[in-house]
C-alpha positions as CSV (number, residue, x, y, z in Angstrom):
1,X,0.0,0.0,0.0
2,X,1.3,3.7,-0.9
3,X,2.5,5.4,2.2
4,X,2.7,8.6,0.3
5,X,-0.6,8.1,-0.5
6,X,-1.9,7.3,3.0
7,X,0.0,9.6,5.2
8,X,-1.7,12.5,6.6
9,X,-5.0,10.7,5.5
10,X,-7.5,11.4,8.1
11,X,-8.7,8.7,9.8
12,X,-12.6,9.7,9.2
13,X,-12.3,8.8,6.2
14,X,-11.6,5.0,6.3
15,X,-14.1,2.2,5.8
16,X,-15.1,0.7,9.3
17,X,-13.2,-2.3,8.7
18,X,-10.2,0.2,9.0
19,X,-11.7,2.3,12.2
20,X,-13.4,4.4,9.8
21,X,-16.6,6.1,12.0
22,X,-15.2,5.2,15.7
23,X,-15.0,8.6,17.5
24,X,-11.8,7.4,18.9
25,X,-9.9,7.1,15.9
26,X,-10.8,11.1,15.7
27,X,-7.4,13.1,14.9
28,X,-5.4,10.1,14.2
29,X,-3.6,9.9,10.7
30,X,-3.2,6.8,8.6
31,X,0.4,5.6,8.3
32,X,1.2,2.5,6.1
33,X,2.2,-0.7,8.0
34,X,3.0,-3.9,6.6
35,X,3.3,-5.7,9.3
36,X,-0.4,-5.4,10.6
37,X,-3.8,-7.0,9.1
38,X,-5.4,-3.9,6.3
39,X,-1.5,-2.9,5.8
40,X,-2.1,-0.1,7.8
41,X,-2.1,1.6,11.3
42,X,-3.8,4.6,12.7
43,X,-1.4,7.1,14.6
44,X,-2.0,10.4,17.0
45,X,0.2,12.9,16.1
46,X,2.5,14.1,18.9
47,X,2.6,17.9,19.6
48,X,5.5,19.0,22.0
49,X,6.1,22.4,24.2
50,X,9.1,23.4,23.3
51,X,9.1,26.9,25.1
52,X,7.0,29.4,25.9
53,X,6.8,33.3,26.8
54,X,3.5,34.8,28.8
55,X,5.2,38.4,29.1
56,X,5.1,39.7,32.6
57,X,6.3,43.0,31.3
58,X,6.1,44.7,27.6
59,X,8.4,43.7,25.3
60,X,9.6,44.7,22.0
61,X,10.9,41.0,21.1
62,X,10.2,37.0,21.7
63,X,12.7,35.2,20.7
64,X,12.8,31.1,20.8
65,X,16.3,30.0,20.6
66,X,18.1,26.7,20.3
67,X,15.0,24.9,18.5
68,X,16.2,21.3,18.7
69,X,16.0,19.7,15.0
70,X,14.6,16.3,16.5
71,X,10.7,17.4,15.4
72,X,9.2,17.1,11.8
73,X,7.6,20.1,11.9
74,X,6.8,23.8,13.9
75,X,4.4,25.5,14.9
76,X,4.4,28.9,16.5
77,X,1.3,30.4,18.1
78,X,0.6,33.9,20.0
79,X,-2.2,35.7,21.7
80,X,-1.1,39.3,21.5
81,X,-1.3,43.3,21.6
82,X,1.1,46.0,20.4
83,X,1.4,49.0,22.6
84,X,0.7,51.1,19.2
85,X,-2.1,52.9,19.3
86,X,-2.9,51.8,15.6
87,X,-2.8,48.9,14.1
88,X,0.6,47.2,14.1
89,X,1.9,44.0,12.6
90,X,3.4,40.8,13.5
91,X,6.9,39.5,11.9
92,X,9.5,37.0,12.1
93,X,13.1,36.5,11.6
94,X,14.6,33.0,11.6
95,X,17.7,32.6,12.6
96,X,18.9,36.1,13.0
97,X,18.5,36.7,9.1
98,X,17.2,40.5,8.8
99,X,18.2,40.6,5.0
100,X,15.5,40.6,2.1
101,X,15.3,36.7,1.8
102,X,11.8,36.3,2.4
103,X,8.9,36.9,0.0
104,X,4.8,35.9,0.5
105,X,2.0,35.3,-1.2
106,X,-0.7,36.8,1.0
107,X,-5.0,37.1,1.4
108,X,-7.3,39.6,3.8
109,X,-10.9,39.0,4.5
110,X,-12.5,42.0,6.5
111,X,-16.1,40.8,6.3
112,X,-17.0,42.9,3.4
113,X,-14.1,42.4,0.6
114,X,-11.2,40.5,0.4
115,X,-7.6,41.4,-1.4
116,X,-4.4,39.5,-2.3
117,X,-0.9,40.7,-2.6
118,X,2.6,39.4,-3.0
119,X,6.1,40.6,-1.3
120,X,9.8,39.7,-2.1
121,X,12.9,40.6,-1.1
122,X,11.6,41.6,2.2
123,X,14.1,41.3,5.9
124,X,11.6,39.6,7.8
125,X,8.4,36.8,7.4
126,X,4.8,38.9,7.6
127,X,1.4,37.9,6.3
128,X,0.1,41.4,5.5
129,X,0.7,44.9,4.0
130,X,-1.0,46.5,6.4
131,X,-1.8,45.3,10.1
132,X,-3.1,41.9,11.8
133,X,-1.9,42.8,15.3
134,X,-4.2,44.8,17.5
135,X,-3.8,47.9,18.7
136,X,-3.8,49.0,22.3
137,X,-7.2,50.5,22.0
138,X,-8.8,47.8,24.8
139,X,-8.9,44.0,25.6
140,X,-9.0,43.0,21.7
141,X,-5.7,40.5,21.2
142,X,-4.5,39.4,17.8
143,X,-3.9,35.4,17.2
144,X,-1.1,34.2,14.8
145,X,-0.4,30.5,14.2
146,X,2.8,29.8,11.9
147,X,3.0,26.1,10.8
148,X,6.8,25.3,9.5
149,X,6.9,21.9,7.9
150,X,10.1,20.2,7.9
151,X,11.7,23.3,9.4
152,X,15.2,21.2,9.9
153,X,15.4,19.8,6.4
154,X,19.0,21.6,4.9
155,X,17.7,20.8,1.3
156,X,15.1,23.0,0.4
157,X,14.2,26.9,1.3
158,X,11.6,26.6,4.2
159,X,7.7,27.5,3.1
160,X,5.5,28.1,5.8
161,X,1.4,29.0,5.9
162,X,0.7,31.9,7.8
163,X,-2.7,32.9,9.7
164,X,-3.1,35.9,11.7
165,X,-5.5,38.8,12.4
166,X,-8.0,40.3,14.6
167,X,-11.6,41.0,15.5
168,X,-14.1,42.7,18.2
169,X,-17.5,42.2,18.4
170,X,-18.2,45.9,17.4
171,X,-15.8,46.8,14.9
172,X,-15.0,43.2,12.9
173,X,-11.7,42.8,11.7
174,X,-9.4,41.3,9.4
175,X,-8.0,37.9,8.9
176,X,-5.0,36.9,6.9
177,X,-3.6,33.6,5.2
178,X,0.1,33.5,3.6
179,X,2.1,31.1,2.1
180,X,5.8,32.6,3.6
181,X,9.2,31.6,1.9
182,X,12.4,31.8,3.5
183,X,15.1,31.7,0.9
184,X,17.3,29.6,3.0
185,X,18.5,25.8,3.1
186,X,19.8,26.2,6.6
187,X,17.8,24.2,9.5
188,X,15.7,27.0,11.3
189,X,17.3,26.9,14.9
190,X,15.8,30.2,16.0
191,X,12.7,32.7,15.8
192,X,12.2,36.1,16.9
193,X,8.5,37.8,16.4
194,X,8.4,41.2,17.0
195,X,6.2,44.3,16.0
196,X,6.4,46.2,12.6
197,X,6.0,49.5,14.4
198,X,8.8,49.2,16.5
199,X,6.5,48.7,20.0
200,X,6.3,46.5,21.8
201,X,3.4,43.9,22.9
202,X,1.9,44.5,25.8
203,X,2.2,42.5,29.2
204,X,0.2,39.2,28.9
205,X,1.0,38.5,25.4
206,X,1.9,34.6,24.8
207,X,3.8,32.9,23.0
208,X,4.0,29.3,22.6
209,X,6.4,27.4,20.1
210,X,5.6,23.6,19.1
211,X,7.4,20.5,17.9
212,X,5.2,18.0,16.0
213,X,6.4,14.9,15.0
């Protein structure tokens, strides 16, 4: 049986005979096995805390360093809000590069319209033109995840998928989805999210970085 076929196949989506329709095969993924009756064997994916920064104080900076390479994947995830008073912007640096290697292909929703744009050449990873981090206006925070597949891998540049944004329940908001390039071979081994505006998030902000495997 194809394991390249099978391997992120979600486990809903099997006959019964396979676990197909049990609510606790829910989440699992299908990974080829010979050695097993169906040639096949259902698998949770493993999601590891690598570190993790609640700020007890404003900072301008978070920056997760010594990422182990032992993971297949990353993901980074923060609950946060600049000290701007307008709206600010998240972005990333891996591995201290500030140079114009990175480049996006970017979408906005806002409830009423949505836009798409590209960037190259630019010193840092960003989803937007504009802003998707809140701005110190009240309690409204601003979520980003940043999923890096095979972040380690020293043969290709790294690609990552980007979502980020923003809303309140009086003034909407605006989402945004990237696909972010980092013109680099080199095995990611640090990350440092900071604000476009030069502010810094505000006390509270979290920041949680994953290894999946």
């Amino acid at each position: 049986m194809n394991q390249g076929l099978l391997r992120g196949l979600n486990a809903q989506w099997l006959p019964p005979w396979l676990g197909g329709g049990d609510p606790a095969n829910d989440g699992k993924v299908v990974t080829a096995n010979s050695s097993v009756q169906g040639g096949v064997s259902l698998m949770q994916p493993s999601q590891v805390l690598i570190a993790s920064s609640v700020l007890a104080a404003a900072a301008a900076s978070v920056t997760f360093s010594s990422i182990p390479g032992t993971y297949n994947h990353l993901q980074l995830t923060a609950v946060a809000q600049s000290s701007d008073a307008s709206t600010d912007q998240f972005l990333v640096q891996f591995n201290g590069d500030t140079a114009g290697h990175y480049g996006a292909l970017r979408y906005a929703w806002n409830g009423s319209g949505a836009g798409q744009s590209t960037g190259s050449g630019m010193t840092s990873a960003q989803s937007s033109s504009s802003g998707d981090l809140a701005p110190n206006t009240g309690i409204e925070s601003s979520l980003l995840v940043l999923d890096i597949p095979y972040y380690a891998n020293t043969t290709f540049q790294k690609i990552c998928l980007w979502n980020s944004g923003f809303t309140t329940q009086s003034a909407g908001g605006t989402q945004f989805v990237a696909m972010v390039a980092w013109n680099s071979s080199a095995a990611i081994t640090s990350m440092k999210v900071y604000t476009s505006s030069g502010d810094n998030f505000i006390a509270g902000s979290a920041f949680y970085l994953y290894g999946i495997t």
